[in-house]
GUVEXDO-874765 format. One line per field, with one value per atom (N, C-alpha, C): residue in one letter; chain; atom name; z negated, y negated, x negated. Coordinates in steps of 0.2 Angstrom, whole numbers. Each point is the difference from the previous one (the first is absolute). Layout:
// residues N
res: c(a,...)
chain: c(A,...)
atom: c(CA,...)
c3: c(Z,...)
c2: c(Y,...)
c1: c(X,...)
//
This chain:
// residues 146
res: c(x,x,x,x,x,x,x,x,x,x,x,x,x,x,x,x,x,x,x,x,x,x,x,x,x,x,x,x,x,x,x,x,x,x,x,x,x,x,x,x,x,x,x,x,x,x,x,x,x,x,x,x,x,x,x,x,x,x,x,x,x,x,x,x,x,x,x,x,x,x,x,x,x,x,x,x,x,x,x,x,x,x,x,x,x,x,x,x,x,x,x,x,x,x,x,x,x,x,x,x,x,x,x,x,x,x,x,x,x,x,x,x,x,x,x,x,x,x,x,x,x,x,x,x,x,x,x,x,x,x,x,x,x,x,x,x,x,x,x,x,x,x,x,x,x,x,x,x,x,x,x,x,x,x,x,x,x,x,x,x,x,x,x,x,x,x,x,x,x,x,x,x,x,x,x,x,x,x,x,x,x,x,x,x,x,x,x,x,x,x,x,x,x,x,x,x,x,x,x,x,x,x,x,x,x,x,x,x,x,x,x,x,x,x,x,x,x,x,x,x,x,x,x,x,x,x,x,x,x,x,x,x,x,x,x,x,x,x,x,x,x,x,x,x,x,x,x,x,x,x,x,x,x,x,x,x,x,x,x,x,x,x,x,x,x,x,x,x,x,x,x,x,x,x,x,x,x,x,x,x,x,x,x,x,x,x,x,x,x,x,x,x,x,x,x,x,x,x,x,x,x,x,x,x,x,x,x,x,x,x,x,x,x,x,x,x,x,x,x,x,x,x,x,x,x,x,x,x,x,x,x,x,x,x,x,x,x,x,x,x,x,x,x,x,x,x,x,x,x,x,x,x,x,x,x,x,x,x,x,x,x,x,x,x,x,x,x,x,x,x,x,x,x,x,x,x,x,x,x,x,x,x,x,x,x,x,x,x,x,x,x,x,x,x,x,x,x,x,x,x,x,x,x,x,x,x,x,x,x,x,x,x,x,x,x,x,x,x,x,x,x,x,x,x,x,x,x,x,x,x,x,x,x,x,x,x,x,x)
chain: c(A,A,A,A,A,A,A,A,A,A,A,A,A,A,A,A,A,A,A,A,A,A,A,A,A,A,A,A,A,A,A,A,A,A,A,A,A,A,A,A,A,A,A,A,A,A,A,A,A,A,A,A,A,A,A,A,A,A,A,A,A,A,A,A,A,A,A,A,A,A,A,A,A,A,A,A,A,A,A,A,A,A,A,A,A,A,A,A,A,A,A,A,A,A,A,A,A,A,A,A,A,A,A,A,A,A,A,A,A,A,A,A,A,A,A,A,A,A,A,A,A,A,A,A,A,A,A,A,A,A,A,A,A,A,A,A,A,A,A,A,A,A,A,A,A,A,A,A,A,A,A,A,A,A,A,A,A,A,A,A,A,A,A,A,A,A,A,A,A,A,A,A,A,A,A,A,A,A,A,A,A,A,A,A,A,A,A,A,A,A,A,A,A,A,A,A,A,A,A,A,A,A,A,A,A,A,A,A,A,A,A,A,A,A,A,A,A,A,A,A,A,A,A,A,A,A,A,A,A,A,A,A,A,A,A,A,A,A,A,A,A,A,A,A,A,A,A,A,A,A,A,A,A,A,A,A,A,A,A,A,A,A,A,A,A,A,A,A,A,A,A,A,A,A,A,A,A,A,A,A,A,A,A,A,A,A,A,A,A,A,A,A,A,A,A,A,A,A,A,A,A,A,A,A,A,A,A,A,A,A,A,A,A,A,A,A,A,A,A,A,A,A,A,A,A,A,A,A,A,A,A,A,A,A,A,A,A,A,A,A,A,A,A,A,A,A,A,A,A,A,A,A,A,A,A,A,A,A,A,A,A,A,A,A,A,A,A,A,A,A,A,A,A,A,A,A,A,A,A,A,A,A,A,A,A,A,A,A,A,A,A,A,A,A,A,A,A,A,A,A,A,A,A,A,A,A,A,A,A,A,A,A,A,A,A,A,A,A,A,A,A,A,A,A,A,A,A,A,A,A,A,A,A,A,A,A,A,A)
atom: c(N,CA,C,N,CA,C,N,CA,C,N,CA,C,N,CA,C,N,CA,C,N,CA,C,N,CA,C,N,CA,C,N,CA,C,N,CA,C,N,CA,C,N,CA,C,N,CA,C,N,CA,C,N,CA,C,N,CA,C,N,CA,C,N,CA,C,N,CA,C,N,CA,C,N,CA,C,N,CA,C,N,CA,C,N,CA,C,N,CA,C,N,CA,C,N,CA,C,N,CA,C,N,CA,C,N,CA,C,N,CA,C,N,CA,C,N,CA,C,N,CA,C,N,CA,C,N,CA,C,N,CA,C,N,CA,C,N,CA,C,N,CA,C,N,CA,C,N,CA,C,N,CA,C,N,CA,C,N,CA,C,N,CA,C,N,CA,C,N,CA,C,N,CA,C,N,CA,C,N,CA,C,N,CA,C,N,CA,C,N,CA,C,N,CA,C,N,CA,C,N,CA,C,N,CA,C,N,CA,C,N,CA,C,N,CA,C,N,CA,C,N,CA,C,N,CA,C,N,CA,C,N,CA,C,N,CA,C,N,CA,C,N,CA,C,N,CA,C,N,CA,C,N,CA,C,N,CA,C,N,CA,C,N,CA,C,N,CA,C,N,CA,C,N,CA,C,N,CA,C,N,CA,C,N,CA,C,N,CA,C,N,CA,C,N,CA,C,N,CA,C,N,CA,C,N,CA,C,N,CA,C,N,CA,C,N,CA,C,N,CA,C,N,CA,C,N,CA,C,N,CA,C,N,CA,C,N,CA,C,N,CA,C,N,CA,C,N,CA,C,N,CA,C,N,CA,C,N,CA,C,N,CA,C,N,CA,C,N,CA,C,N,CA,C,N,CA,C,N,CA,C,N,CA,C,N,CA,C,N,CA,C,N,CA,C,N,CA,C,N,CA,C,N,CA,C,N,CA,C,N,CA,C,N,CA,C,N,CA,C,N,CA,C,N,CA,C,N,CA,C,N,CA,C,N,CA,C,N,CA,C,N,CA,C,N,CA,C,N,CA,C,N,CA,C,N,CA,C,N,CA,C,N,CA,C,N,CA,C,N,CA,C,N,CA,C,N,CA,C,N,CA,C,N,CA,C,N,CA,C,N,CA,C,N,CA,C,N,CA,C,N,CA,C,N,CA,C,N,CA,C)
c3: c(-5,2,7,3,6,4,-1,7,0,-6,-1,1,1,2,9,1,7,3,-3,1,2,-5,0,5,-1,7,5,4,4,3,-4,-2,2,-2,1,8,1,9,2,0,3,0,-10,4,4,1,4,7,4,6,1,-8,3,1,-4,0,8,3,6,4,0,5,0,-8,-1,1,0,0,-8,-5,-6,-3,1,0,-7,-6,-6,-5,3,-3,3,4,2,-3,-3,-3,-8,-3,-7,0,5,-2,4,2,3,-6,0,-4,3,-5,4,5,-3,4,5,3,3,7,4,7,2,8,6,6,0,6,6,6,6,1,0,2,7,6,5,5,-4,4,5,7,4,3,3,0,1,-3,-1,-6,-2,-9,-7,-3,-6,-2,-5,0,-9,-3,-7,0,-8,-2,-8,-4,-7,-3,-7,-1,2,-7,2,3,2,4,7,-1,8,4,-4,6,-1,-5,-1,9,-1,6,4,2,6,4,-8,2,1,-2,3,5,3,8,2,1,4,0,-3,-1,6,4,6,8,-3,7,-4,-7,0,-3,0,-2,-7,2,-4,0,-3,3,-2,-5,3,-2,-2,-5,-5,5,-1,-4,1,0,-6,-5,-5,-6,2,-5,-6,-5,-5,-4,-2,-5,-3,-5,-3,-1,2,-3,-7,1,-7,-6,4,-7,0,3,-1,1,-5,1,3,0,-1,7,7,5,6,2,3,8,3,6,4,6,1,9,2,7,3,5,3,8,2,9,-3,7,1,8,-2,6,-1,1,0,2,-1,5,-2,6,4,3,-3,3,8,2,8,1,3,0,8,2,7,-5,-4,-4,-4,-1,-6,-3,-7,-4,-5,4,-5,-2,-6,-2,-5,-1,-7,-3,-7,-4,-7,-4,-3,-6,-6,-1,-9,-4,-7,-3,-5,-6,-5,-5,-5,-6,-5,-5,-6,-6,-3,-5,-6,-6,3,6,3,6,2,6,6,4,6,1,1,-1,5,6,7,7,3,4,8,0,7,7,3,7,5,1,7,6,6,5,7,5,6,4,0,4,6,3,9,1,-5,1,-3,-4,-3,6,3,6,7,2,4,0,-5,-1,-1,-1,-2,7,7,5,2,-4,0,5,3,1,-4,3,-1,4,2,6,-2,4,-1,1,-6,0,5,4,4,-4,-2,-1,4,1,1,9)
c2: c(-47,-5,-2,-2,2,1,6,6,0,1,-5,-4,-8,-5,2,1,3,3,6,5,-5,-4,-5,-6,-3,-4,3,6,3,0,3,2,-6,-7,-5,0,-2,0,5,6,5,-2,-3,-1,-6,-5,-5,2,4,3,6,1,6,-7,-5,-5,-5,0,-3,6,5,4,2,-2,0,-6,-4,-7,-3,3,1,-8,-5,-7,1,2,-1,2,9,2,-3,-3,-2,-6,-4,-9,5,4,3,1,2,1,-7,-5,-5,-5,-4,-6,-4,-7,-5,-3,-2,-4,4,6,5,-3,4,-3,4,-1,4,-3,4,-4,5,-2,5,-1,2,-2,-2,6,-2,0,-6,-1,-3,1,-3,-7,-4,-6,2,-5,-3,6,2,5,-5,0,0,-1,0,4,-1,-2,-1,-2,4,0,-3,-3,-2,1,3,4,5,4,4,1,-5,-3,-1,-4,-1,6,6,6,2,0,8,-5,-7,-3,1,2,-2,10,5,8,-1,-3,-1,0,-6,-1,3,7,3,6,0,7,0,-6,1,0,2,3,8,1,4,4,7,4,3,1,4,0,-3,-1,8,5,6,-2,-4,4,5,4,5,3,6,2,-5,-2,-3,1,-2,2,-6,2,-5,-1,-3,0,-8,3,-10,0,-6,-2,2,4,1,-5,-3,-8,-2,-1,-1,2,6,3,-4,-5,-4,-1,-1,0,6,1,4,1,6,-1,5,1,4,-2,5,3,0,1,3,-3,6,-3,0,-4,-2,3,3,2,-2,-7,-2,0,1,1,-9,1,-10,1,-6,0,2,-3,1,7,5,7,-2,-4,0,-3,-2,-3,5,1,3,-3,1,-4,5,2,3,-3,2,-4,3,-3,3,-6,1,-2,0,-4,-1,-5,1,-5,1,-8,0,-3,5,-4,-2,-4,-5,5,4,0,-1,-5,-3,1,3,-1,5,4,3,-3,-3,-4,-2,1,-1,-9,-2,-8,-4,8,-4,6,0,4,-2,2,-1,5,0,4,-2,6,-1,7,-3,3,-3,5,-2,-3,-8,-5,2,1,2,4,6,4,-2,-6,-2,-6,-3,-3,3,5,3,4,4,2,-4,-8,-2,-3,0,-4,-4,-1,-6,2,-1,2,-2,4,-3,2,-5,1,1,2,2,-5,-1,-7,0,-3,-1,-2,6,0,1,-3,0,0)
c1: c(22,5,0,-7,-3,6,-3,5,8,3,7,1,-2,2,-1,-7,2,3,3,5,6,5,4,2,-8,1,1,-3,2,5,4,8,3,-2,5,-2,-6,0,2,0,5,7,5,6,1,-5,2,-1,-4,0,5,5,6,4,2,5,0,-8,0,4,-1,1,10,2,6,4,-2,2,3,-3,0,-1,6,-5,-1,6,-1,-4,1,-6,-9,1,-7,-1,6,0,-2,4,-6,-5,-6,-6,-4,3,-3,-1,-4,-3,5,2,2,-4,-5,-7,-1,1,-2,-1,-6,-5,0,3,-1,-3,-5,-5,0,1,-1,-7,-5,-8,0,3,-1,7,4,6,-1,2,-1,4,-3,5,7,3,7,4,-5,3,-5,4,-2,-3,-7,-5,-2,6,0,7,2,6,-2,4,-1,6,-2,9,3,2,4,6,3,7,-4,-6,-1,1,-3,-2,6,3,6,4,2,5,-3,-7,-3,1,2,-1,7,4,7,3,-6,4,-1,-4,-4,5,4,6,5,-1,4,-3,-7,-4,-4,0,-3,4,2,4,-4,-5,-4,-8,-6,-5,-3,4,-6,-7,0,-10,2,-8,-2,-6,-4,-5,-5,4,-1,-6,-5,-7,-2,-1,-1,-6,-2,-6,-3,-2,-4,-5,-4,-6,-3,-5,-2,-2,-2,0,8,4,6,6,2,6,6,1,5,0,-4,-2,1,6,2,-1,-4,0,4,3,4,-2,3,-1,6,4,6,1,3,4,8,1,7,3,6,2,6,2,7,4,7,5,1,2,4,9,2,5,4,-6,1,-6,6,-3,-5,-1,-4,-9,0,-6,0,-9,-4,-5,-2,-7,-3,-6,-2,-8,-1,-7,-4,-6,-3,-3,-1,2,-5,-5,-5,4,2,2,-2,-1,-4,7,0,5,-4,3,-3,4,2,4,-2,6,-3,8,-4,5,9,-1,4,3,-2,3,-7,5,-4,-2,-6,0,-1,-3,-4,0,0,0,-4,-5,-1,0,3,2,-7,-3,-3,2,0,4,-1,0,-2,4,0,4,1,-4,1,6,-1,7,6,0,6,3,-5,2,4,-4,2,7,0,7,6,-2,8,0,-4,2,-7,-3,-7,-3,-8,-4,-9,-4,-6,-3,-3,-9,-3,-5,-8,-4,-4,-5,-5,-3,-6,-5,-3,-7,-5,-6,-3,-1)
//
């Protein structure tokens, strides 16, 4: 039962990594919990950094359909915790296409799913802020150490 439930949850984090990639809001509102949790671990100022609900994120993947055409994750690896099949880890980059053909974002991508009873319940995102600053305009310095 093990390996099958493993096998399964998988499968849901993959279709919700095809449904980002498609813009699939519905099909992504079926495997989502209502209570559903989206954390960016390392969001950098003036983003987010917790979503509650699955309404919060699907408006939040919404507004994003008029700078993002297509976010393109990729390279997409998956596996769970052996003590908990239900805990979903996954690997991927992004090479996304942007509204504005003069901008590009590309990134990589560590991120844990929670799934529970067949729905995703929690989702944490970790990813390298520097480059998500810098591509949309930002900058960042170099700290004076020492």
């Amino acid at each position: 039962m093990s390996d099958q439930l493993r096998a399964t949850n998988m499968q849901i984090v993959r279709r919700y990594v095809d449904g980002i990639n498609a813009w699939d809001f519905d099909g992504m509102r079926e495997i989502m919990a209502p209570d559903f949790v989206f954390e960016q671990m390392f969001a950098p100022p003036g983003m987010q950094k917790r979503y509650e609900g699955r309404d919060a994120l699907l408006d939040f993947q919404r507004s994003l359909t008029g700078l993002i055409i297509t976010e393109n994750l990729h390279d997409l690896e998956l596996d769970t915790l052996a003590s908990d099949p239900g805990v979903v880890i996954a690997t991927y980059r992004s090479d996304m296409q942007l509204s504005d053909p003069n901008m590009s974002y590309t990134n990589d991508y560590i991120c844990r799913f929670t799934v529970r009873d067949g729905k995703i319940t929690h989702f944490q995102e970790y990813f390298d802020g520097c480059r998500l600053v810098t591509s949309f305009g930002g900058t960042v310095t170099e700290p004076q150490i020492g």
